[in-house]
N, C-alpha and C positions, 0 to 999 in steps of 0.2 A: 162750296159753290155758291149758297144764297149771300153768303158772303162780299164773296167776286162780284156778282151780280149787284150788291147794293153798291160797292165801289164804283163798279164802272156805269152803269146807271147815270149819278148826276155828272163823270164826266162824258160823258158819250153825249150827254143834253149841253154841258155849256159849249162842246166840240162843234154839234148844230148850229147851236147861235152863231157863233164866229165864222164856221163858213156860208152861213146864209149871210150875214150883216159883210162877210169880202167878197162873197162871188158877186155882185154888180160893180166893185169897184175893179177885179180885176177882168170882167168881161168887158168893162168900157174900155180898161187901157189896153188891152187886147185891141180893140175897134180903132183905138188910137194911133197904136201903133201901124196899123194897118196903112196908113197913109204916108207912110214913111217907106212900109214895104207890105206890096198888096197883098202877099204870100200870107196876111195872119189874117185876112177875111175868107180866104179858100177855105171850105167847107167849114165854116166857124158854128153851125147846127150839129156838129158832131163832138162838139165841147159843152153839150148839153143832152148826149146822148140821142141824136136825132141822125138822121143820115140815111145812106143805102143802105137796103140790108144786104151783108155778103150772100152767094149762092150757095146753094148746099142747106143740108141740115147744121148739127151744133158741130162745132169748131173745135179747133184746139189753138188756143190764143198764146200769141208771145207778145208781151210786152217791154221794149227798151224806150228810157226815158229821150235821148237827144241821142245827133249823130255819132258818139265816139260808141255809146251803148249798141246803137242800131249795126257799126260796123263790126263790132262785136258779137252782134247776136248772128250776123249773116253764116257762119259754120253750123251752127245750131237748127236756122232756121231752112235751110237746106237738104241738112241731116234729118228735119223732122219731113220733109216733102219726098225723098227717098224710101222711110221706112214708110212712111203712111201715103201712100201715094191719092188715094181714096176719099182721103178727110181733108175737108174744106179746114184752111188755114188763116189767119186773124192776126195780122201784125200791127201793134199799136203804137203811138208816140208822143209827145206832147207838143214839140218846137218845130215849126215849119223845115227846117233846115232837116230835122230828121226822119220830116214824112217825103221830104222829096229826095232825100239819099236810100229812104227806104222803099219807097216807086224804083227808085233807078236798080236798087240790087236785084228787088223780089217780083220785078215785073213779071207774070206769067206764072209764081208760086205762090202768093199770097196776098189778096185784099190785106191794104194800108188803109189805117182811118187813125185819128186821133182818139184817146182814150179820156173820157169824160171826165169832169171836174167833178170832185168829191162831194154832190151834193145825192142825196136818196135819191130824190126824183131822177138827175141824168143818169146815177147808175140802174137804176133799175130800168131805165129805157135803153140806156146800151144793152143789158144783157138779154133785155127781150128782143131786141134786134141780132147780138152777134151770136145769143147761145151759146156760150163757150162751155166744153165737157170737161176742158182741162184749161186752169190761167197757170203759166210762165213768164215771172214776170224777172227782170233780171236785176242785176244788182243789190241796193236798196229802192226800194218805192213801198214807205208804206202808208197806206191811204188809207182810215179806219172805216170808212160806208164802203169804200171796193171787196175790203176783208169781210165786213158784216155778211156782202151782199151772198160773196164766195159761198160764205157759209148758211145760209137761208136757206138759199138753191143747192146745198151739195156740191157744188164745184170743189174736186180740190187746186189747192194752189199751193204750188213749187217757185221757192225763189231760187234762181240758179245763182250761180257764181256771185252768190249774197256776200256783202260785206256790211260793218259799222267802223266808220275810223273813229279813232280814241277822240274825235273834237264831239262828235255826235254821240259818244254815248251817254252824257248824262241828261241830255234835251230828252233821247229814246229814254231812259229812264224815270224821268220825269211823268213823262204822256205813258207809260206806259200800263195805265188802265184800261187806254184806249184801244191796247192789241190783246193785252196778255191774255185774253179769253182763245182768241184766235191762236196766237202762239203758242197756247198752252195744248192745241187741241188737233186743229185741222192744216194746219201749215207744214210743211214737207222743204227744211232751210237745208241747201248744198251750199255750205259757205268754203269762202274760195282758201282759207286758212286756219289753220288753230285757234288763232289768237280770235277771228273774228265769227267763228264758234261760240268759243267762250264768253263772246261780247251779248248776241243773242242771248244764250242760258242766261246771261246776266239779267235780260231783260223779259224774263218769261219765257223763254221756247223750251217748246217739250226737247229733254233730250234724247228719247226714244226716232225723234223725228229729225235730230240735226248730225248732219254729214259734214266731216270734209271733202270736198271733190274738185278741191283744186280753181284756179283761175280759165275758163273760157276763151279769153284773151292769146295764151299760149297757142291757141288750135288755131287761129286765122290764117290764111295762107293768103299771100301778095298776090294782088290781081295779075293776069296776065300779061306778059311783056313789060311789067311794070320797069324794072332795069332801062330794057332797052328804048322805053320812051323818056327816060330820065335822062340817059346818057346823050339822047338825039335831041333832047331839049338845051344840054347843056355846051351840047357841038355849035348849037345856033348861037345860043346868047352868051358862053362864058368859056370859050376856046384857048385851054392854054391857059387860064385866070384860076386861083383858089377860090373855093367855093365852099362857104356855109350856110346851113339852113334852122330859123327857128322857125315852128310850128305850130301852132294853136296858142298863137297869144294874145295877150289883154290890156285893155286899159291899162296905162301906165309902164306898161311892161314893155312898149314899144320906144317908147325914152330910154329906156334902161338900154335894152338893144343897139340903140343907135348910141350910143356913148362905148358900147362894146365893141362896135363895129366901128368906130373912127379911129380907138387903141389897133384895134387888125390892122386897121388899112396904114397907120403909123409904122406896123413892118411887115405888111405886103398891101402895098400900095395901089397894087390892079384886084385885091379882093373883093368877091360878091358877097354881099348878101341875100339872100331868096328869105321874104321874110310874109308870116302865113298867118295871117290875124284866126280867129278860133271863130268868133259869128259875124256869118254874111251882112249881118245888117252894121257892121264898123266900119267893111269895107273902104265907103265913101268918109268915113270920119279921117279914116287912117290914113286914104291916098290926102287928104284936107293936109291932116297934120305934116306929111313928108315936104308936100309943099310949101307951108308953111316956114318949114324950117332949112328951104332950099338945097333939099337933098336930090340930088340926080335918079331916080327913079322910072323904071319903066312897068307899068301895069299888065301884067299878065289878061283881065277883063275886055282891054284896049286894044290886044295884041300889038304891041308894044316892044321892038326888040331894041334888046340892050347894046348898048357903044360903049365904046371905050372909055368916057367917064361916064358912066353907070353906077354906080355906088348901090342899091337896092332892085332887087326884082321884087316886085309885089304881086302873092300868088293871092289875087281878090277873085277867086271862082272857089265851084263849091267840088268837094270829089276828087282833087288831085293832088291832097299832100303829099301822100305816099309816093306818089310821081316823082316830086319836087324834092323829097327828101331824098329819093335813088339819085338826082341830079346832082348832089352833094357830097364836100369829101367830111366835115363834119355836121352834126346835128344837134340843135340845141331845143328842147321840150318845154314849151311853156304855162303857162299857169304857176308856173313855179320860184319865178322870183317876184313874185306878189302872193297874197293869202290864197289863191282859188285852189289849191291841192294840186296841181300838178296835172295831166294827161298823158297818155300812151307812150311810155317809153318803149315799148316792144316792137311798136313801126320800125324807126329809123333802124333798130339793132337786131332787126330780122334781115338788113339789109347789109349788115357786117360794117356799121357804119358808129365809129367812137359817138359816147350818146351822151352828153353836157346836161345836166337840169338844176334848178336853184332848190334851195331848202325845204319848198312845201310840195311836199308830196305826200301827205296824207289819204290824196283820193287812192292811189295804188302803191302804199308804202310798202307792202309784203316785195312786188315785184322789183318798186326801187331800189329796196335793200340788197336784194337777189342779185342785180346786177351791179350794184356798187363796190357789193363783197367779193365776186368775183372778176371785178376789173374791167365790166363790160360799160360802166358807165361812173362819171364823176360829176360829185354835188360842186358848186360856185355858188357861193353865196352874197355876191355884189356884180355888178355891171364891172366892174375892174377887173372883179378875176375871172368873168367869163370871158372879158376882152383879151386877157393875158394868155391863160387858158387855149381858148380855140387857137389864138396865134400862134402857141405854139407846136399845136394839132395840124395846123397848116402846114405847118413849115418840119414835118417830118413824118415823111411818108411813115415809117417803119412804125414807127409807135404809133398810128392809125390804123395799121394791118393787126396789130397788136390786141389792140381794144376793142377793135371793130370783130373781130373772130371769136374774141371770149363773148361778148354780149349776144353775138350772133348763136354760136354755144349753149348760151342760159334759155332762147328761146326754144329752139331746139328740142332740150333735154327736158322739157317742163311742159310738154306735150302731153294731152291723155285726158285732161279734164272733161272734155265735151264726150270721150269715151265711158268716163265713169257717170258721167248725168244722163246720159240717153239711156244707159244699165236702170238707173234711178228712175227713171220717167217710164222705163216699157212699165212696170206693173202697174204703176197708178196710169197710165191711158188705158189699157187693157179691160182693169176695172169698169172703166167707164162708159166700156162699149157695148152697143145698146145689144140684146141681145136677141137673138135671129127669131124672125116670124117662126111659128110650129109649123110646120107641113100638115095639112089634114091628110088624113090617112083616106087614100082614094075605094070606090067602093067596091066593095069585094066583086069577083067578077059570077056571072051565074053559074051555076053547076050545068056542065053541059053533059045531056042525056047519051046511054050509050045506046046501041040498034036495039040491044033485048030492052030498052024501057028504064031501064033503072041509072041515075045518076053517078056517073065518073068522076072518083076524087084523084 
């Protein structure tokens, strides 16, 4: 242990320097940003551990990093307002986009606040404001002064449906002076697979404390009437027309797209595409670029309906892929045919909808795998062959029924994890609860005299 201690010692002090010497660089371009969308000055005192204090005594905190996390955690975070109906709840975030999808889910079940920049001083002022009895934080987040702070105060912390993909684990190995003390000790890891078990232990986690419990993801259930608002959106704009949808895309990837989509339209000529940039602050770049490049487009922001040469619907609002994807006869996932890992293949193929994605998917490669091997979904690895590809998906019903049923299948059957973490999580909340005032024992009552004089027991 004294050991341990002298290693991580000078790195935990050069770890300080470095986030005191960025946090003014990235608080300015935060402030920067803001002027472009005002959304990143809204509560920006709570990125330094300042803010309301939530009501209630101490909490029990979930933490998801951005909105695909935040839509992720909404089963969990549900699940936890059900069994505890009592305890004041704490949902944190980091990207604007994610504290206002996380308002819109948790309206009425849990204070949303940003979760402070890894500096001592904000975390130690977040936790004197939010008191949290238990942090759940999901995925990966690790933040070495969040962890410190966990453990000062005794909080435990549970990372739920934890993962490291194979790109990150030697960066984690690296730094990892900076956890192993934590991970060695007070960290409670449900990782969402074997492999990403393993990755942890690689990197210091106690094994007595690391689970597999499965992906989180699998438990989401499709908001209401999602179907039939898809299908009434697509009565309006795409009647009679093929219809594909990509979703959550990026930089660069929207070139790609539109070069896949003119192969479509070369053999169905009236095909849409409904295409879904991943952050709201592209939007205006992204309608910039269509026009640019003289594509027939109609803005969903605009309310905007489609005509008959319409070539592109663009869904620029925040909260309605899923919508947009039910609108669709194929789906294509992106982040994936450029480096950023890939996103949510589970949406489209909870919707029995053939599910298209490009080579990088490392952010959820367990589940890519999962359905790639069973049929429910296919890697393209160029703008050609996804143009080829979906064209062909278009143009045959049958093999759409086909795909779209196995994927739908995979989600289905891989159901259970947010069952096995809540099993996981009752004893350590349990733990933690505060425990009941003593009753003073009331005072005895007097002995009451009987007629002959002497007292009655």
């Amino acid at each position: 242990m004294t050991q341990l201690r002298e290693q991580f010692a000078p790195m935990r002090l050069l770890y300080l320097c470095v986030v005191y010497l960025l946090a003014p660089i990235v608080g300015i371009a935060m402030l920067l940003r803001g002027f472009r969308d005002h959304s990143y000055w809204h509560n920006f005192g709570e990125r330094f551990g300042l803010g309301a204090v939530p009501d209630g005594g101490p909490c029990l905190w979930v933490h998801a990093v951005s909105v695909g996390e935040i839509q992720a955690s909404a089963a969990l975070v549900r699940a936890l307002r059900e069994r505890y109906p009592d305890e004041p709840l704490v949902v944190t975030t980091v990207t604007p986009t994610g504290a206002q999808r996380a308002r819109e889910l948790f309206a009425g079940i849990a204070h949303v606040r940003y979760v402070p920049y890894d500096l001592p001083g904000s975390v130690r002022r977040f936790f004197d404001r939010v008191r949290p009895r238990v942090a759940i934080i999901l995925e990966t987040e690790l933040w070495p002064n969040l962890y410190h702070e966990c453990g000062r105060r005794g909080v435990p912390l549970v990372l739920a449906s934890a993962r490291i993909s194979p790109r990150s684990i030697g960066r984690y190995r690296r730094l990892a002076a900076l956890f192993r003390e934590a991970l060695a000790n007070g960290i409670v890891i449900a990782a969402q697979s074997p492999a990403d078990a393993d990755r942890f232990r690689f990197i210091g986690a106690n094994p007595l404390r690391t689970h597999v419990m499965g992906n989180i993801k699998f438990d989401f259930a499709l908001p209401d009437a999602t179907q039939a608002r898809g299908a009434a959106l697509r009565a309006e704009h795409a009647a009679g027309r093929p219809v594909w949808v990509a979703g959550s895309t990026h930089a660069k990837e929207e070139d790609l797209l539109l070069d896949a989509h003119r192969l479509v339209r070369s053999r169905h000529p009236d095909a849409l595409l409904i295409l879904v940039p991943r952050h709201p602050a592209r939007f205006a770049e992204v309608r910039a670029a269509l026009e640019s490049q003289g594509v027939g487009f109609a803005a969903r922001s605009r309310r905007e309906r489609c005509v008959a040469g319409t070539e592109v619907y663009l869904g620029d609002t925040l909260g309605e892929l899923v919508m947009l994807y039910a609108a669709g006869d194929v789906a294509f996932v992106g982040g994936s045919l450029v480096p950023i890992g890939g996103h949510n293949l589970l949406e489209p193929a909870a919707l029995g909808l053939p599910v298209l994605t490009g080579p990088h998917t490392f952010n959820a490669e367990d589940i890519a795998q999962l359905l790639v091997a069973e049929g429910g979904a296919e890697v393209v690895d160029s703008a050609a062959a996804l143009g080829a590809r979906a064209a062909e998906l278009l143009g045959d019903a049958a093999a759409r029924a086909r795909m779209g049923a196995r994927g739908k299948a995979v989600a289905e059957a891989n159901r259970g994890a947010l069952s096995r973490l809540l099993a996981l999580l009752e004893p350590v909340i349990a733990a933690t609860k505060p425990a009941p005032l003593a009753r003073a024992r009331p005072p005895a009552a007097p002995a009451r005299s009987s007629p002959s004089g002497r007292a009655s027991h």
